[in-house]
Residue, then its C-alpha position, 0 to 999 in steps of 0.5 A: x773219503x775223508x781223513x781224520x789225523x790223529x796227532x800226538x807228542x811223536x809228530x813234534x818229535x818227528x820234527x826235532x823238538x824236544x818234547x819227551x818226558x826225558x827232554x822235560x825232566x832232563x831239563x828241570x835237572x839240569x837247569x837247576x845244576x847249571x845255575x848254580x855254579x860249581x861248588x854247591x847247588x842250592x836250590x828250592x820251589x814248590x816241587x823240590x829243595x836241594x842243598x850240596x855245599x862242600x865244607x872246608x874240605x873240598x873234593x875235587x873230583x867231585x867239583x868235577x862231577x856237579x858240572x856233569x850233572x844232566x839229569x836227576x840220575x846224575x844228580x842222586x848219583x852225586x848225592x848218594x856218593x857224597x852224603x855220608x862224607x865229611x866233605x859238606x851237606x847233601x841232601x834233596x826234599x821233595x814237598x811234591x810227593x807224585x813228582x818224587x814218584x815219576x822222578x824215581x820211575x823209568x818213565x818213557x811217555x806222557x801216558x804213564x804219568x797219567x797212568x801213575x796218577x790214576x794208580x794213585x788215585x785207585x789206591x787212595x779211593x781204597x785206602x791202599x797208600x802202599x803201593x806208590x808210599x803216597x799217603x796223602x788225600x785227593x786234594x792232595x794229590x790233584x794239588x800236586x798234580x796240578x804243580x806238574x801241569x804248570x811245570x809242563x807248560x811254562x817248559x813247553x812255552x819257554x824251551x820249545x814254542x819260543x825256541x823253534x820256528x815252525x814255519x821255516x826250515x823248508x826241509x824236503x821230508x815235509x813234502x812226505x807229509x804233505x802227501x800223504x795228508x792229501x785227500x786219498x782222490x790225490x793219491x797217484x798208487x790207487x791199488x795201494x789205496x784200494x787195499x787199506x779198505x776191506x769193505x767192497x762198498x768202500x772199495x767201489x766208492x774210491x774207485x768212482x772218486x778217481x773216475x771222478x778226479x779226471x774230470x773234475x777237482x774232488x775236494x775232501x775235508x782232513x780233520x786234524x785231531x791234534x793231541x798235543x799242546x803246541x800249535x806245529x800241526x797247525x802249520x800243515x793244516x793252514x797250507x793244505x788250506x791255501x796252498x792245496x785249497x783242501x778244506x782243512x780243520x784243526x781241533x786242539x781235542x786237549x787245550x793250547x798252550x796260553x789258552x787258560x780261558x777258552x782251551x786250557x791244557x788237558x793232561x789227565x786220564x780219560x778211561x771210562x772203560x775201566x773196571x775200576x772207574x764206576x766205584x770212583x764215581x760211587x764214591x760221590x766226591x766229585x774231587x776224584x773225578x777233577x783230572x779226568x779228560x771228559x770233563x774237561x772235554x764239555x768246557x768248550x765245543x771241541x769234544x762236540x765239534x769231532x762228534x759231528x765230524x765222525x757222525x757225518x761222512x765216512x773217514x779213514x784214520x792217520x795215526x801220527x805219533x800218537x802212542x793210543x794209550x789207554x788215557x784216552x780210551x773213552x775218546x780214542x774208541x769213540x772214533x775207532x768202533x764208529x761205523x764211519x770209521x773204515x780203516x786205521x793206519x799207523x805212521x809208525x817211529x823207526x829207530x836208528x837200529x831198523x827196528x819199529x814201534x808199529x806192532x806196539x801201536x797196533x796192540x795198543x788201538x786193539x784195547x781200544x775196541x770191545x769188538x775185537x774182530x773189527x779191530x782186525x778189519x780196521x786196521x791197515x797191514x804193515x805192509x802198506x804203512x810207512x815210518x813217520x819222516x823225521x825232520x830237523x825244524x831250525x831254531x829262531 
């Protein structure tokens, strides 16, 4: 049986790198306010232009405050409290209106700002321009869209790639992962296995390859389906490879950071399914249709490659830190309700407080299936699932 891993923004997460959509926010904020020293912030780009400059009086509270300044909350905070005052000028514009939007809304995941994107973009094909106040075109918008992707990937190469070394920091929760991405003929709980499997004739397959790993090496091949940008699951593929000499492959299904020609990022939406996506289509302007992923998909071989892998042999899928949303409903249920596909666990994110996003996960992949009743046969109860380790890589 071979394994088909699944990785999203929660696997980098889960080895301590700063990857969120706050941790890139935050630091977009922040930055700006450290650099400016602590009496005024004075700062413009394609995104934002901000002017605080205290006048002949001077507040010094508030002098105090521009120094405690972290993130844009802190900052509107500040300004709001200061603007009517007679203490100077304060005042921020955006000339980028969609990074106004996810600015002002209580984001969590990258998926919701693929989410507010294609919102706005309904509304534009409808005429609708209340809901978000974006009154803008599509050019417009997938202009400004583009200013954000630029703004995510110079963050991701200059605070996380450069910063963090994904080789070292020899940290013995790695070994967990390690394990559980070994083929399944590698596992020594055989009747936990068998139980992640509802069809007898899966069960009578794997029982064989135990049969079979007592006398000779059984080598299955692990597909990692890596979502995200930054090249850490990479890592895990090269040593399975040489160290394990498991045949290993990786697919960066969504672009590499620094890869413009070949395998540039791919942040978009990707629902064919909604029930919305055939009017855009009928729209016959193929500017709607210039952030949506599967276009993206046929610039290279990549959307093919993990076609002939679901087509050839029969998987399970590893869900490692990938929420399932719906931006990736035409891809995610390509994989889920093919044939090959026999059964889904979830390495689901346990918080400090012992509670968990499994059941989230879990509601999610569901809106991935039209059948709901091989959803239910599909997926791997909690019992036998576990929480992803979470591991602290070191800086360089």
């Amino acid at each position: 049986m071979n394994r088909l891993v699944i990785i999203g923004n929660g696997f980098d997460l889960a080895h301590g790198l700063p990857t969120s959509y706050s941790d890139f926010i935050d630091d977009y904020w922040k930055t700006i306010c450290e650099t400016n020293g602590t009496k005024k912030i004075k700062y413009n780009d394609d995104l934002v232009e901000i002017n605080c400059e205290f006048g002949m009086l001077i507040n010094d509270v508030e002098i105090l405050a521009i120094g405690n300044i972290n993130n844009f909350k802190d900052l509107t905070l500040f300004i709001n409290r200061n603007k009517h005052s007679r203490y100077g000028t304060f005042k921020i514009d955006f000339f980028n209106k969609i990074f106004e939007i996810i600015c002002n809304k209580s984001i969590e995941n990258w998926v919701d700002i693929e989410n507010i994107y294609y919102d706005i973009l309904k509304n534009i094909s409808k005429g609708n321009f209340n809901k978000h106040n974006y009154f803008w075109d599509i050019f417009q918008l997938n202009k400004e869209f583009e200013q954000v992707k630029k703004l995510l990937e110079k963050y991701l190469v200059e605070k996380v790639v450069n910063k963090f070394d994904f080789i070292k920091g020899q940290n013995p929760d790695r070994i967990k992962i390690w394990d559980v991405l070994k083929p399944i003929s590698f596992l020594s709980n055989e009747n936990n296995i068998l139980m992640e499997f509802i069809d007898t004739e899966d069960v009578k397959e794997i029982k064989e390859h135990f049969k079979k790993k007592k006398k000779e090496e059984l080598v299955n091949q692990l597909y990692f389906l890596n979502f995200n940008y930054t090249s850490l699951a990479s890592v895990y593929c090269e040593a399975l490879e040489k160290d394990d000499r498991i045949e290993s492959r990786m697919n960066f299904i969504h672009g590499s950071l620094g890869n413009v020609l070949e395998n540039r990022i791919n942040f978009g939406f990707g629902d064919e399914m909604d029930d919305e996506y055939k009017a855009i289509e009928n729209l016959n302007d193929n500017e709607y249709l210039r952030n949506f992923k599967s276009f993206q998909y046929l610039q290279n071989s990549n959307y093919k490659d993990l076609l002939n892998y679901v087509d050839s042999e029969k998987f399970q899928a590893l869900i490692m830190g990938h929420s399932c949303g719906l931006s990736d409903r035409t891809l995610l249920n390509t994989i889920f309700e093919h044939n090959n596909c026999r059964s889904i666990k979830v390495f689901y994110h346990q918080k400090e407080d012992g509670t968990d996003n499994y059941t989230e996960i879990i509601q999610n992949i569901s809106r991935h299936f039209n059948k709901k009743k091989l959803m239910r046969e599909k997926i791997v109860n909690k019992t036998l699932c576990q929480p992803l380790p979470q591991i602290q890589l070191p800086l360089k």
